[in-house]
C-alpha positions in Angstrom: 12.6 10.1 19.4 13.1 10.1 15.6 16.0 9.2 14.2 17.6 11.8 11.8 18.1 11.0 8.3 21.5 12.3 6.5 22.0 13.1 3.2 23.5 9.3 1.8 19.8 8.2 3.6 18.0 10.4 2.1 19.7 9.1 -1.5 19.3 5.9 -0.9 15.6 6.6 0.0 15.1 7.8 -3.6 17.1 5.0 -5.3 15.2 2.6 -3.3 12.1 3.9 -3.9 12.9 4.0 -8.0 14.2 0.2 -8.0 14.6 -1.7 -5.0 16.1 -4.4 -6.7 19.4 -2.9 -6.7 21.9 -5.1 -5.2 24.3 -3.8 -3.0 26.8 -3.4 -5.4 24.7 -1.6 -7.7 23.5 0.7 -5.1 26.8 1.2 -4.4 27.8 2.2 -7.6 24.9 4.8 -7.8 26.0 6.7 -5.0 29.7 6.2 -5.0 30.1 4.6 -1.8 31.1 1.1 -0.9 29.1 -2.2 -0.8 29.5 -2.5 3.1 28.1 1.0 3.8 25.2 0.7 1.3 24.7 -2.8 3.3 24.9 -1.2 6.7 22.9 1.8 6.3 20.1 0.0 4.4 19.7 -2.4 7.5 19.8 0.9 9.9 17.1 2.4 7.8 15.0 -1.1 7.8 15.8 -0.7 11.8 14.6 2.3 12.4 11.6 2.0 9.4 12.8 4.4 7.2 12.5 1.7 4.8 9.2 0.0 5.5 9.7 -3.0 2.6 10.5 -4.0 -0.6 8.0 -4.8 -2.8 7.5 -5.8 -6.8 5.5 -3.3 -8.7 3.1 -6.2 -10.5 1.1 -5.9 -13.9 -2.4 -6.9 -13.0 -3.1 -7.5 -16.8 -0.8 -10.7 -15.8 -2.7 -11.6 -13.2 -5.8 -11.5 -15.0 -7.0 -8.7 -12.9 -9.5 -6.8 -14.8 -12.0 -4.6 -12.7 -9.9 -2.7 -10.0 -11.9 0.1 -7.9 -12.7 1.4 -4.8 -15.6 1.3 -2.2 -15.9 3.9 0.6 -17.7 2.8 3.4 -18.8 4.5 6.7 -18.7 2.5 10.0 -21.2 2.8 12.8 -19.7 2.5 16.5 -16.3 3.8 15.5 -14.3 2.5 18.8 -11.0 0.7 19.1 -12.2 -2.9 19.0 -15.1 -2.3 16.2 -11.8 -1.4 14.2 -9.5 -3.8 15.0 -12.5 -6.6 14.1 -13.2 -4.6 11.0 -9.5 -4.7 10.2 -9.1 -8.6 11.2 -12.6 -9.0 8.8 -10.8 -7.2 6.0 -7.5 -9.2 6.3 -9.3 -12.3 5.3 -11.0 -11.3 2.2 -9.1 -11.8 -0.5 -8.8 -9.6 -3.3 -8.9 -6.6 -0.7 -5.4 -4.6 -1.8 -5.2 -2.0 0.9 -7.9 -0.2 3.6 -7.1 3.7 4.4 -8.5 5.6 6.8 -10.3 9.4 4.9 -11.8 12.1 6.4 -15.2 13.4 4.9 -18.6 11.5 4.8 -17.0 8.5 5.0 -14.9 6.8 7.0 -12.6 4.1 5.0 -11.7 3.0 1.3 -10.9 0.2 0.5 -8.9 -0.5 -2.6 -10.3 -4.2 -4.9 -8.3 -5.4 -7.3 -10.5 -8.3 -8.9 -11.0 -10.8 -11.9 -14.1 -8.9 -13.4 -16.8 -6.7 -11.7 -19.0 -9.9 -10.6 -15.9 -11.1 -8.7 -15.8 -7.2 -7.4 -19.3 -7.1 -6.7 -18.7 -10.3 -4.4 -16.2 -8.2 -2.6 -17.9 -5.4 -2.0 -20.8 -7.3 -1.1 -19.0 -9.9 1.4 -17.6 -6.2 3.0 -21.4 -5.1 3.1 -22.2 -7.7 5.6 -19.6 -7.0 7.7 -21.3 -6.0 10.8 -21.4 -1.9 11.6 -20.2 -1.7 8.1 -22.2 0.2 5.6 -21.1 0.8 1.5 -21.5 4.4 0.5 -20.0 4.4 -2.8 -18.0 2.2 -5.5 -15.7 3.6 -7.8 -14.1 1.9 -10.6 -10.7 2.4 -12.2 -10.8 3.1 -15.6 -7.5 3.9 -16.4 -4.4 4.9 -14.6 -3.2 7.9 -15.8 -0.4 8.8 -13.3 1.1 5.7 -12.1 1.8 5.6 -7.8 5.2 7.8 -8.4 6.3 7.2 -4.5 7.2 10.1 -2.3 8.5 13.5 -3.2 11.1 14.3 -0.9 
């Protein structure tokens, strides 16, 4: 069963998700509790996964990422283990940033963030002979005009 949030969790959710590199102390500041309990209900909510992980927010323009997009693909034989190889596949191509599961004509996106579009177009095309695997469509980012905000809650 689920643990239940309360409302300092729910706080330090948001905080986290706005800056996780708040120390302690600065957390504790924020929500005017002590270091100790910001320290002990950050590891409960790392427990219990609340907090999945912390993670820098990098600029790819200093990564010399140019050409970031998205290929949808559609998957023949759609059982347990054709996944789990797809996802092992995936997993070792690098420049692959995420893989989601989407309902519709397709069955998966996968998110490239690359050097240029020949460097993408290796991607997409080292995905494309993935066995049962079968590129639909490519979409490029042109411009993000919303950055990833986090969760509403």
């Amino acid at each position: 069963m689920k643990e239940e949030l309360n409302g300092l969790d729910m706080e330090l959710l948001r905080h986290y998700q706005d800056n996780a590199s708040l120390t302690n102390r600065q957390m504790a500041r924020k929500v005017n509790k002590s270091e100790a309990t910001v320290c002990n209900r950050r590891k409960k909510l790392e427990k219990m996964g609340a907090l999945d992980s912390i993670k820098a927010q990098l600029n790819p323009a200093f990564l010399n990422i140019d050409a970031i997009g998205f290929v949808e693909l559609s998957v023949e034989r759609q059982s347990d283990t054709t996944m789990q190889e797809l996802k092992t596949q995936l997993d070792l191509i690098k420049g692959i940033c995420s893989c989601i599961s989407i309902t519709g004509t397709t069955s998966l996106e996968v998110k490239i963030a690359a050097e240029n579009t020949r460097a993408f177009n290796r991607i997409k095309d080292r995905i494309a002979s993935i066995p049962h695997v079968t590129v639909v469509k490519t979409k490029m980012l042109l411009e993000e005009i919303i950055p990833d905000k986090g969760y509403h809650f």
